[in-house]
N, C-alpha and C positions, 0 to 999 in steps of 0.2 A: 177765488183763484182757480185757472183753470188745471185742469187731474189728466197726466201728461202719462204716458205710458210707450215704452221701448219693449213691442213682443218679440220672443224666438221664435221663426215660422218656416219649419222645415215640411211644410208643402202635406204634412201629415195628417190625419183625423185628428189626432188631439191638438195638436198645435193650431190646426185651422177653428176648432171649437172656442180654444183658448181666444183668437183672434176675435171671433165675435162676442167673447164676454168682455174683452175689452171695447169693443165697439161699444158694448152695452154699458158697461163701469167707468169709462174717462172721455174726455174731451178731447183729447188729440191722441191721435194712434201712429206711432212706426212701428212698420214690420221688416225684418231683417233674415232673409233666408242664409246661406251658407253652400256654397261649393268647394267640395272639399274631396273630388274625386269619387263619390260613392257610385253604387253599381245602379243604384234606383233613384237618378238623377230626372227623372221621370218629375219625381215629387217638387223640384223648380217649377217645369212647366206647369202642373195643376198648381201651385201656389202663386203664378203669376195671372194664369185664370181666374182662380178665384177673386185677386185683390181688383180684377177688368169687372167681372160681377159686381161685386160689392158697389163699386164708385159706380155702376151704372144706376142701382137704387140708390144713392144720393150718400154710402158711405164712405165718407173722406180716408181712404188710409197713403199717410207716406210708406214709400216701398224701395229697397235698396237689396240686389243680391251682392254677398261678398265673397271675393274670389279667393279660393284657398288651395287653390288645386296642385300647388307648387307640393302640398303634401303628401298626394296618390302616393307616393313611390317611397315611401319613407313612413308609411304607418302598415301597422302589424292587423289587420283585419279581414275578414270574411266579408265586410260590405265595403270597400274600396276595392277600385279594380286591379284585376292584378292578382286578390286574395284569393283566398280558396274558396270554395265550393259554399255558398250558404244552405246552411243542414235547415231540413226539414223535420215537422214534430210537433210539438208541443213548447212553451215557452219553460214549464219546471224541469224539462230536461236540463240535463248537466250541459248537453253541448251548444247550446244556444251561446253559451258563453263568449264562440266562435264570433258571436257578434256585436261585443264591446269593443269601440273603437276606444284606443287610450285618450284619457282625458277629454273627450269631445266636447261632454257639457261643461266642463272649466274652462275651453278653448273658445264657446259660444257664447259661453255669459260672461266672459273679460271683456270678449267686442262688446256684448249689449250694456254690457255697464259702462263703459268706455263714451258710446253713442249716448248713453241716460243721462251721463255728467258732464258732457258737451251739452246736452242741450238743454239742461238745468240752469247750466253755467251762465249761456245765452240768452237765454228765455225769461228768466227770473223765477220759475217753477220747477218746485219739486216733481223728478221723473220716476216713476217706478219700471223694474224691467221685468215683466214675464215671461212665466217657462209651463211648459205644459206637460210638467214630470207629473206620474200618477203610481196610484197603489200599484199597479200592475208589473211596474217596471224593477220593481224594487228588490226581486229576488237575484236578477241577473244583470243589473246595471246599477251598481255604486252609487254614484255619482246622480242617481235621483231621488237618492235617500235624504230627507230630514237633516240629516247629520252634516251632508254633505255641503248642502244649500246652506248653512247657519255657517261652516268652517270658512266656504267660499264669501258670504256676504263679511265674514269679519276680518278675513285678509283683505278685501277690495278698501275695506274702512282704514287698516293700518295704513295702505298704500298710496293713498290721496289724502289730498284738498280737498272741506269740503263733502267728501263723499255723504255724509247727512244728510244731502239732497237727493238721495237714491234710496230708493226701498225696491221692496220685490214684491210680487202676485203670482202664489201659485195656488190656484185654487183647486186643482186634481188633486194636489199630493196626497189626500186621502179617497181617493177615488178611484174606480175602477172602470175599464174601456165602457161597459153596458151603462154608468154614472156621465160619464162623459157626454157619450150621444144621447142621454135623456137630457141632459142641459141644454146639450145642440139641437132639438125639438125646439124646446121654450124660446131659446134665443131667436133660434127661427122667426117662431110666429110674433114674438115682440119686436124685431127689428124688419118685417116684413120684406122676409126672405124665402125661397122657396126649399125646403131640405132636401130633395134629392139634385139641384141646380148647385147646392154648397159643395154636399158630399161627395157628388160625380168628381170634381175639382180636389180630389185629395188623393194621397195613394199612400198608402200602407204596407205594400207588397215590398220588401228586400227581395225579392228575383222578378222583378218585370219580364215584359217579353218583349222585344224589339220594337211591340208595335205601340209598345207602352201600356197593354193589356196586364191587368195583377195574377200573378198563381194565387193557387188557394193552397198550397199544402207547407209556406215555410214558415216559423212561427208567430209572424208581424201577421202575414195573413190569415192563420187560423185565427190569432187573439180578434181581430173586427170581425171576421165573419159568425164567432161566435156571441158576441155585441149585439148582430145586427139582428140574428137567432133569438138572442132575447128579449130586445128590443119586440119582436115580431113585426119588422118588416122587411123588404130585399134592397140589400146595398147595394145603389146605383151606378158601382162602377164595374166595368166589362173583364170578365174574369176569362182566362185562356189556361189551357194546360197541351201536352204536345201536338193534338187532336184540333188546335185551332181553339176560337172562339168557345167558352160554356154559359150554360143559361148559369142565374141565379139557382135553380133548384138542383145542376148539377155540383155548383162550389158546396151549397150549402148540406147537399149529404153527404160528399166527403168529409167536410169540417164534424160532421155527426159522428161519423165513423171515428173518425182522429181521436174525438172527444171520447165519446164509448171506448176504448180501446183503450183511451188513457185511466178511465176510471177502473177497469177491469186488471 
Protein backbone atom coordinates (compact mmCIF):
# COMPACT_ATOMS: atom_id res chain seq x y z
CA UNK A 1 0.00 0.00 0.00
CA UNK A 2 1.31 3.15 -1.00
CA UNK A 3 2.79 5.66 2.39
CA UNK A 4 0.96 9.03 1.64
CA UNK A 5 2.24 12.06 3.47
CA UNK A 6 0.59 15.84 3.92
CA UNK A 7 3.99 18.14 4.94
CA UNK A 8 3.87 21.80 6.59
CA UNK A 9 6.41 23.84 4.26
CA UNK A 10 6.93 27.14 5.44
CA UNK A 11 9.69 27.82 2.90
CA UNK A 12 12.03 27.26 5.97
CA UNK A 13 15.47 25.21 6.69
CA UNK A 14 13.62 22.79 8.78
CA UNK A 15 10.51 22.37 7.11
CA UNK A 16 12.47 22.16 3.75
CA UNK A 17 14.84 19.32 5.36
CA UNK A 18 11.49 17.74 6.74
CA UNK A 19 10.30 17.83 2.90
CA UNK A 20 12.97 15.73 1.73
CA UNK A 21 12.88 13.19 4.46
CA UNK A 22 9.66 12.78 3.31
CA UNK A 23 10.61 12.42 -0.20
CA UNK A 24 12.81 9.92 1.28
CA UNK A 25 10.14 7.87 3.75
CA UNK A 26 6.73 7.90 1.49
CA UNK A 27 5.53 7.51 -1.78
CA UNK A 28 3.37 10.49 -2.54
CA UNK A 29 4.38 13.75 -1.06
CA UNK A 30 2.07 17.16 -0.62
CA UNK A 31 3.43 20.10 0.42
CA UNK A 32 1.32 22.97 1.80
CA UNK A 33 2.83 26.45 2.39
CA UNK A 34 0.70 29.17 4.30
CA UNK A 35 0.16 32.97 3.71
CA UNK A 36 -0.78 34.42 6.43
CA UNK A 37 0.57 38.10 6.28
CA UNK A 38 4.17 37.41 7.73
CA UNK A 39 6.92 39.94 7.33
CA UNK A 40 9.37 37.28 5.77
CA UNK A 41 6.94 36.18 3.09
CA UNK A 42 10.23 35.78 1.33
CA UNK A 43 10.19 32.00 2.59
CA UNK A 44 6.96 31.31 -0.16
CA UNK A 45 9.25 32.30 -2.96
CA UNK A 46 12.31 30.00 -1.74
CA UNK A 47 9.66 27.21 -0.97
CA UNK A 48 8.22 27.43 -4.50
CA UNK A 49 11.92 27.23 -5.88
CA UNK A 50 12.65 24.67 -4.08
CA UNK A 51 9.56 22.40 -4.94
CA UNK A 52 10.77 23.90 -9.31
CA UNK A 53 14.32 21.96 -8.02
CA UNK A 54 13.27 19.11 -6.81
CA UNK A 55 10.70 18.06 -9.79
CA UNK A 56 13.58 19.01 -12.09
CA UNK A 57 15.61 15.82 -10.62
CA UNK A 58 12.64 13.56 -11.05
CA UNK A 59 11.05 14.57 -7.41
CA UNK A 60 7.29 14.41 -7.69
CA UNK A 61 5.91 16.81 -5.00
CA UNK A 62 2.19 18.05 -5.19
CA UNK A 63 2.36 21.75 -4.00
CA UNK A 64 -0.58 24.27 -2.94
CA UNK A 65 -0.01 27.77 -1.26
CA UNK A 66 -2.99 28.64 1.18
CA UNK A 67 -4.07 32.03 1.40
CA UNK A 68 -4.64 33.30 4.95
CA UNK A 69 -3.83 36.82 4.64
CA UNK A 70 -7.36 38.01 5.55
CA UNK A 71 -5.56 37.42 9.05
CA UNK A 72 -2.51 40.24 8.84
CA UNK A 73 -4.75 42.73 10.53
CA UNK A 74 -6.11 40.87 13.37
CA UNK A 75 -3.18 38.83 14.94
CA UNK A 76 -1.01 40.16 17.70
CA UNK A 77 2.60 39.55 16.44
CA UNK A 78 6.07 40.94 15.70
CA UNK A 79 6.23 38.79 12.45
CA UNK A 80 2.96 39.93 10.72
CA UNK A 81 3.03 43.06 9.11
CA UNK A 82 1.85 45.85 10.73
CA UNK A 83 3.66 44.44 14.21
CA UNK A 84 6.31 45.65 15.90
CA UNK A 85 9.81 45.62 15.51
CA UNK A 86 11.38 41.95 15.30
CA UNK A 87 13.96 41.95 18.43
CA UNK A 88 17.23 40.79 17.77
CA UNK A 89 19.49 38.39 20.18
CA UNK A 90 19.56 35.18 20.96
CA UNK A 91 16.60 32.78 20.76
CA UNK A 92 16.78 32.16 25.28
CA UNK A 93 16.11 35.57 25.61
CA UNK A 94 12.76 36.51 27.18
CA UNK A 95 11.84 38.71 24.31
CA UNK A 96 11.82 36.44 21.37
CA UNK A 97 8.57 35.76 22.86
CA UNK A 98 7.64 38.89 20.59
CA UNK A 99 7.56 36.20 17.98
CA UNK A 100 4.84 33.74 18.79
CA UNK A 101 2.15 34.27 16.49
CA UNK A 102 -1.16 32.94 18.43
CA UNK A 103 -2.08 29.49 17.56
CA UNK A 104 -0.14 29.21 14.15
CA UNK A 105 0.85 25.65 14.57
CA UNK A 106 -2.88 24.59 15.42
CA UNK A 107 -4.00 26.84 12.64
CA UNK A 108 -1.40 24.91 10.11
CA UNK A 109 -2.04 21.55 11.11
CA UNK A 110 -6.06 21.74 11.15
CA UNK A 111 -5.43 22.59 7.28
CA UNK A 112 -3.02 19.68 6.98
CA UNK A 113 -5.08 17.36 8.62
CA UNK A 114 -8.03 18.46 6.94
CA UNK A 115 -5.92 17.89 3.35
CA UNK A 116 -4.58 14.26 5.03
CA UNK A 117 -8.30 13.18 5.57
CA UNK A 118 -9.39 14.20 2.20
CA UNK A 119 -7.14 12.47 0.56
CA UNK A 120 -7.15 9.21 2.79
CA UNK A 121 -10.68 9.49 2.16
CA UNK A 122 -10.28 9.43 -1.68
CA UNK A 123 -7.31 7.50 -2.14
CA UNK A 124 -8.03 4.58 0.10
CA UNK A 125 -4.55 5.24 1.88
CA UNK A 126 -3.64 6.05 5.13
CA UNK A 127 -2.11 9.82 5.12
CA UNK A 128 0.25 11.09 7.65
CA UNK A 129 0.90 14.99 8.04
CA UNK A 130 4.25 16.31 8.88
CA UNK A 131 5.66 19.12 10.77
CA UNK A 132 9.09 20.18 11.34
CA UNK A 133 8.93 21.24 15.12
CA UNK A 134 12.40 20.56 16.83
CA UNK A 135 14.13 20.66 20.20
CA UNK A 136 15.12 24.13 19.57
CA UNK A 137 11.76 25.66 19.38
CA UNK A 138 10.56 24.48 22.33
CA UNK A 139 11.52 27.06 24.96
CA UNK A 140 9.68 29.81 23.24
CA UNK A 141 7.02 28.28 21.15
CA UNK A 142 4.24 26.10 22.84
CA UNK A 143 2.82 24.78 20.40
CA UNK A 144 5.97 22.68 19.26
CA UNK A 145 6.12 20.89 22.37
CA UNK A 146 5.43 17.06 22.65
CA UNK A 147 2.57 17.91 24.72
CA UNK A 148 1.04 20.01 22.31
CA UNK A 149 1.29 17.76 19.08
CA UNK A 150 -0.42 14.69 21.28
CA UNK A 151 -3.42 17.32 22.83
CA UNK A 152 -3.77 18.52 19.03
CA UNK A 153 -3.74 14.89 17.20
CA UNK A 154 -6.51 13.72 19.96
CA UNK A 155 -8.97 16.61 19.39
CA UNK A 156 -8.51 16.18 15.55
CA UNK A 157 -9.56 12.26 16.40
CA UNK A 158 -12.76 13.47 18.65
CA UNK A 159 -13.55 15.68 15.68
CA UNK A 160 -13.91 13.42 12.68
CA UNK A 161 -14.70 10.41 10.77
CA UNK A 162 -12.50 8.16 10.25
CA UNK A 163 -9.62 10.21 11.32
CA UNK A 164 -7.54 6.66 12.12
CA UNK A 165 -6.52 7.29 8.68
CA UNK A 166 -4.22 10.20 9.79
CA UNK A 167 -1.11 9.89 11.74
CA UNK A 168 1.84 12.45 12.06
CA UNK A 169 5.74 12.53 11.33
CA UNK A 170 7.79 14.60 13.27
CA UNK A 171 11.01 13.55 13.16
CA UNK A 172 12.98 16.79 14.74
CA UNK A 173 10.92 17.03 17.72
CA UNK A 174 13.95 15.68 19.46
CA UNK A 175 16.49 17.55 17.47
CA UNK A 176 18.29 20.34 17.19
CA UNK A 177 18.91 23.13 13.98
CA UNK A 178 22.89 21.51 13.78
CA UNK A 179 20.59 17.70 13.92
CA UNK A 180 18.60 18.94 11.27
CA UNK A 181 21.03 19.99 8.60
CA UNK A 182 23.18 16.91 9.29
CA UNK A 183 20.10 14.84 8.01
CA UNK A 184 19.73 17.45 5.30
CA UNK A 185 23.57 16.35 4.14
CA UNK A 186 22.57 12.60 4.03
CA UNK A 187 19.32 13.25 2.30
CA UNK A 188 21.11 15.16 -0.02
CA UNK A 189 23.48 12.77 -1.10
CA UNK A 190 20.75 9.73 -1.09
CA UNK A 191 18.23 11.51 -3.18
CA UNK A 192 20.84 13.06 -5.49
CA UNK A 193 20.57 16.53 -4.77
CA UNK A 194 22.98 19.18 -4.47
CA UNK A 195 22.91 20.97 -0.67
CA UNK A 196 23.91 24.27 -1.22
CA UNK A 197 21.01 24.29 -4.66
CA UNK A 198 18.33 22.97 -1.53
CA UNK A 199 19.53 25.38 1.08
CA UNK A 200 20.06 28.55 -1.12
CA UNK A 201 16.04 27.91 -1.60
CA UNK A 202 15.03 28.38 2.14
CA UNK A 203 15.01 31.37 4.39
CA UNK A 204 15.20 31.49 7.91
CA UNK A 205 15.68 35.20 8.50
CA UNK A 206 12.30 36.95 10.29
CA UNK A 207 13.67 40.51 9.05
CA UNK A 208 14.56 40.07 5.33
CA UNK A 209 15.60 42.85 3.29
CA UNK A 210 13.63 44.06 0.46
CA UNK A 211 15.82 42.40 -1.73
CA UNK A 212 14.94 39.12 -0.09
CA UNK A 213 18.60 39.08 1.16
CA UNK A 214 18.46 37.38 5.28
CA UNK A 215 20.13 39.71 8.36
CA UNK A 216 22.07 37.76 10.48
CA UNK A 217 21.46 39.35 13.87
CA UNK A 218 17.55 38.50 14.70
CA UNK A 219 17.14 35.15 16.44
CA UNK A 220 15.67 32.79 13.35
CA UNK A 221 18.99 34.08 11.96
CA UNK A 222 21.52 33.66 14.51
CA UNK A 223 19.96 30.00 15.46
CA UNK A 224 21.01 28.59 11.41
CA UNK A 225 24.05 30.63 11.16
CA UNK A 226 25.00 29.06 14.20
CA UNK A 227 23.99 25.43 12.66
CA UNK A 228 25.81 26.10 9.75
CA UNK A 229 29.15 27.12 12.24
CA UNK A 230 28.91 23.79 13.47
CA UNK A 231 28.19 22.08 10.75
CA UNK A 232 31.49 23.61 9.43
CA UNK A 233 30.39 24.96 6.28
CA UNK A 234 28.94 28.45 4.73
CA UNK A 235 25.19 28.88 4.28
CA UNK A 236 24.45 29.58 0.91
CA UNK A 237 22.10 31.96 1.22
CA UNK A 238 23.04 35.91 0.63
CA UNK A 239 23.06 37.63 3.87
CA UNK A 240 22.73 41.88 4.01
CA UNK A 241 22.78 44.09 6.85
CA UNK A 242 22.37 48.17 6.42
CA UNK A 243 25.83 48.30 4.59
CA UNK A 244 24.23 46.15 1.60
CA UNK A 245 25.30 42.74 0.70
CA UNK A 246 27.87 40.52 3.40
CA UNK A 247 30.09 37.79 2.78
CA UNK A 248 29.52 34.50 4.65
CA UNK A 249 32.55 35.35 7.01
CA UNK A 250 31.15 38.68 7.71
CA UNK A 251 27.34 37.07 9.02
CA UNK A 252 29.36 34.38 10.52
CA UNK A 253 31.46 36.51 13.18
CA UNK A 254 28.80 38.44 14.23
CA UNK A 255 26.75 35.31 15.07
CA UNK A 256 30.23 34.51 17.02
CA UNK A 257 30.17 37.63 18.76
CA UNK A 258 26.27 37.13 19.57
CA UNK A 259 27.14 33.69 20.63
CA UNK A 260 30.28 34.77 23.11
CA UNK A 261 28.54 37.45 24.51
CA UNK A 262 25.64 35.36 25.22
CA UNK A 263 27.73 32.78 27.04
CA UNK A 264 29.58 35.47 28.91
Amino acid sequence: MAKNVVVSLSGGMDSSTLLLRALKEYDQVTALSFHYGQKHSVELERAKSLIEYLKSKGHNVTYEVIELKGLVNLLNSALVTGGDDVPEGHYKEDNMKATVVPNRNKIFASLTQAVALSAANANGNNTDIALGIHAGDHAIYPDCRQEFRDADDAAFRIGNWEAEKVGYFTPYLDTDKLGILKDGEVLCDELGLDFDEVYKRTNTSYKPYPSGNSDYKSASSVERIEAFISLGRPDPVQYEDESGEVSWEVAKAAVEKVLADHVA
